[in-house]
N, C-alpha and C positions, 0 to 999 in steps of 0.2 A: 621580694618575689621568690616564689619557692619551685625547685624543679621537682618534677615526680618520683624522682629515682631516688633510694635513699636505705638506709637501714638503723636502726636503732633497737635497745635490749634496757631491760628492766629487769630487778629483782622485789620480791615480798614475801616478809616472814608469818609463816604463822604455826605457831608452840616451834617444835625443832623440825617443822619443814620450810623447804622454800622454795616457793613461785616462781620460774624463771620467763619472762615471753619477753619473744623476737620478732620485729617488722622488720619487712620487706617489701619495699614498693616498687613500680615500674609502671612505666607508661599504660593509660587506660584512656579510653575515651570521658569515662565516668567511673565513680569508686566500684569497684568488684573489690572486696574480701574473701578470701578465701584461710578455713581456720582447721588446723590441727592440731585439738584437746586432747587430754586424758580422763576416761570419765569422771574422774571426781569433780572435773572440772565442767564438762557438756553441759550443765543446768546455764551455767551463764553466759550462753554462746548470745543470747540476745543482749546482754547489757555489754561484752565486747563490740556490738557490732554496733550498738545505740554511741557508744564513745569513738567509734572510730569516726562514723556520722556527723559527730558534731567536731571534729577535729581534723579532717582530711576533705577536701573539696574532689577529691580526684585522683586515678591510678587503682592500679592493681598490688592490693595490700595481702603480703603473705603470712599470716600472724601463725604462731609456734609456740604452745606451751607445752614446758616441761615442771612436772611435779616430782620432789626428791627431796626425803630425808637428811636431814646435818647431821644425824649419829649414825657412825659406822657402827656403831658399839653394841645395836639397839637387843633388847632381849631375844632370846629365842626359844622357844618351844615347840614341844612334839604337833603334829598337824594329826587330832585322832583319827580321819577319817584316810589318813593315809597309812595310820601305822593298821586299821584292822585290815586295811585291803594287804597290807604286805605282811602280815600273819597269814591270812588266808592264800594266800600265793605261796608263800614259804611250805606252811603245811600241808597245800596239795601236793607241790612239788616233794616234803619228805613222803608223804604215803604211797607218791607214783615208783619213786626210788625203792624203798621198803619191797615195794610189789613183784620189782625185777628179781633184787637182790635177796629178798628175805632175811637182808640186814637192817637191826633197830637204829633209824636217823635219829638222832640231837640235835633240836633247833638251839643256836646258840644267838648272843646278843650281834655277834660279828657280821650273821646273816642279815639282821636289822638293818647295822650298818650299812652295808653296804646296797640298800635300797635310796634310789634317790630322792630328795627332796621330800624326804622324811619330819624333817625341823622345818619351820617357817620360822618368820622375822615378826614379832610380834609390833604391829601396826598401830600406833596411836591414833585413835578417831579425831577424824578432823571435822571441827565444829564448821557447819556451814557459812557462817556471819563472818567471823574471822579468815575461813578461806577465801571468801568472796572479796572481803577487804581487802586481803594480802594481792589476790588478783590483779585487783584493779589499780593497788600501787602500782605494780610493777608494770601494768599499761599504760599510766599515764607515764613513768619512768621512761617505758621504752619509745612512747610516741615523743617524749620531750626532746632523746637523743634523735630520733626520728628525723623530726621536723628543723634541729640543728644542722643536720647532714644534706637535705634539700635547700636550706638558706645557703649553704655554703657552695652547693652544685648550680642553683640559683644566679646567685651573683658571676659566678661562672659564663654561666649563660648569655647574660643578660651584656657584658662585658666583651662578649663574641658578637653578639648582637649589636650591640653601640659599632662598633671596628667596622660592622661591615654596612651600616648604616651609610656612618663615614664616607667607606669608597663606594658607593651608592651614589652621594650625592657628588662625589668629584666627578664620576662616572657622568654625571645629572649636567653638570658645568662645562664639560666638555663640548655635552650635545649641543647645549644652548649658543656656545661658538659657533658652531659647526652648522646649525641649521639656517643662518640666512644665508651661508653659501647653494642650499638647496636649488633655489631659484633661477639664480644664475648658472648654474650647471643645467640646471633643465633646460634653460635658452640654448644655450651651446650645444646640446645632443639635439634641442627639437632644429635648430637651422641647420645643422650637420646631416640631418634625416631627408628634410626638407631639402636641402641642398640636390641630396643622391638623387629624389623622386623627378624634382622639379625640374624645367631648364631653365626657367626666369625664376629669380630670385621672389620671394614672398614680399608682401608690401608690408613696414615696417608696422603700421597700425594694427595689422592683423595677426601680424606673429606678434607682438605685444600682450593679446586679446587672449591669445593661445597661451601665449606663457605666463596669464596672470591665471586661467582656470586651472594651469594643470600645477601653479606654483599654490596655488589655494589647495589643492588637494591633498598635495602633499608639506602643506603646512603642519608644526609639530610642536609650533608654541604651547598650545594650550596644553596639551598633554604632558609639555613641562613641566605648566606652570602646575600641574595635577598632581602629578608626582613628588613636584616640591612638598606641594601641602600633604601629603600622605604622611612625607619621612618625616616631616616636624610633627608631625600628628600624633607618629610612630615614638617620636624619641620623649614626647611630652609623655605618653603613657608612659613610658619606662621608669621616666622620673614619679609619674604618681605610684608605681608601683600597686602591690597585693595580687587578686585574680582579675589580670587584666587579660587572659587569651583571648575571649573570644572576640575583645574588640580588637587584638592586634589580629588578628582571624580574617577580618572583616576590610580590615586597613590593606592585608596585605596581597588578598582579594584585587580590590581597585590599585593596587600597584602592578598587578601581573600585565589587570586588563589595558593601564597607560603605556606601558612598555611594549606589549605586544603590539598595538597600535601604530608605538612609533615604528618598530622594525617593519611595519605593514606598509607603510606612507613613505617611506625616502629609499633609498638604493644608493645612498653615496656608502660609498664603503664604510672611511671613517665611523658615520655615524652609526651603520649598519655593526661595529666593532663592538663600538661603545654599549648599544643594545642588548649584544650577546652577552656582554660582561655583566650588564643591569639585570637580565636574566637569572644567570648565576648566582646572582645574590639575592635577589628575590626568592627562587626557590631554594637556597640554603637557608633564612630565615622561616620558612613555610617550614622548613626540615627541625629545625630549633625550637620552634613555639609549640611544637607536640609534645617537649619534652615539661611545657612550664605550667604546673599547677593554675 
């Protein structure tokens, strides 16, 4: 089972450059990619986004290339079209000089120098085939680490999840003691009621009668037994494991609606305790399973 959050990095060589790209995932309802290239790289923004497709089910993927030369060393030569603009700059600037002074300026080499970015770094053409290749090493490279860093957030997860399964269902065991005292508490308050209103005592057939509708009412078996089946249902999926959200989605759903139920049907405190706890943990797993691919 994999969680959404993760990150992983890749390299590809191609002649003395190389391809570096970086994922970054986090929680999404559905895949959203979002990608910043360098243009040599921009033509293959579809075939990045066709692999992430078929490799990612979900989340927000933050992909990162960087393109960089292995030789610091690399040639370098004059940039012509930067040395005529700083001839021409030089030389307006002696003849405006000259004009003041009516002294003859010497354009020297020093002056050259000291214009910037005069020399470029003479850039090896990158063959299209082979850059695209070296690309998509380094994406599958980096979704590989990727997708290692989610299994291991995953299990994580998943592990949190089991635990609180667990005191879910002791939470579940408690109730299920607890609720055929419901009944007989209700007798006890409805003759204690009865008692204050009445001055003759109720006839025993009838408070009976009374205490079996309103002990139906607030019956809470079933919605045990509901609950039971959910968290087995719940812990089965986990064992099947891969993209199993939205059926735990679905499970955890009809767990909200069981629980709520029972805190709606009884008023013994106890059980009312144990409810609020059931609560808790129910919507901490709602909270968890956002996070799982």
């Amino acid at each position: 089972m994999l969680s959404m959050t993760g990150f992983g990095s890749g390299e590809g060589r191609c002649g003395r450059w190389t391809v570096t790209v970086e994922l970054r995932s986090v929680n999404h309802r559905f895949l959203d990619v979002a990608l910043k290239l360098p243009g040599q790289v921009a033509p293959y923004e579809i075939d990045i986004r066709n692999f992430l497709k078929d490799n990612v089910a979900r989340g927000r993927v933050s992909v990162a290339v960087l393109l960089q030369t292995q030789d610091a060393t690399a040639a370098a030569g004059l940039d012509p079209a930067r040395l005529e603009m700083a001839l021409a700059m030089i030389k307006a600037a002696a003849a405006r000089i000259e004009q003041e002074t009516h002294k003859l300026q010497e354009i020297t080499l020093d002056h050259l120098l000291a214009v910037p970015e005069l020399f470029r770094a003479e850039e090896q053409e990158l063959d299209p085939a082979d850059l695209q290749q070296a690309l998509m090493d380094a994406l599958a490279a980096a979704c590989r680490g990727l997708q290692t860093m989610k299994e291991k957030e995953g299990a994580a997860l998943v592990a949190e999840m089991r635990q609180r399964l667990r005191t879910l269902q002791a939470q579940l065991a408690q109730v299920k003691v607890l609720a055929p005292q419901a009944a007989e508490e209700i007798r006890v308050r409805l003759e204690e009621r009865l008692a204050k209103l009445l001055s003759e005592p109720l006839e025993p057939q009838r408070l009976a009668q009374e205490v079996a509708i309103l002990a139906d009412k607030a019956n809470i078996n079933e919605e045990c037994e509901r609950l039971g089946v959910h968290i087995e249902a719940f812990l089965a999926t986990l064992d099947e494991g891969g993209q199993v959200a939205k059926r735990i989605n679905f499970l955890l759903q009809e767990m909200h609606r069981e629980v709520n139920t029972m805190g709606s049907k009884t008023n013994i405190m106890a059980i009312t305790t144990a409810v609020i706890g059931m609560k808790d943990e129910v919507e901490s797993l709602r909270e968890q399973i956002q996070n799982l691919e």
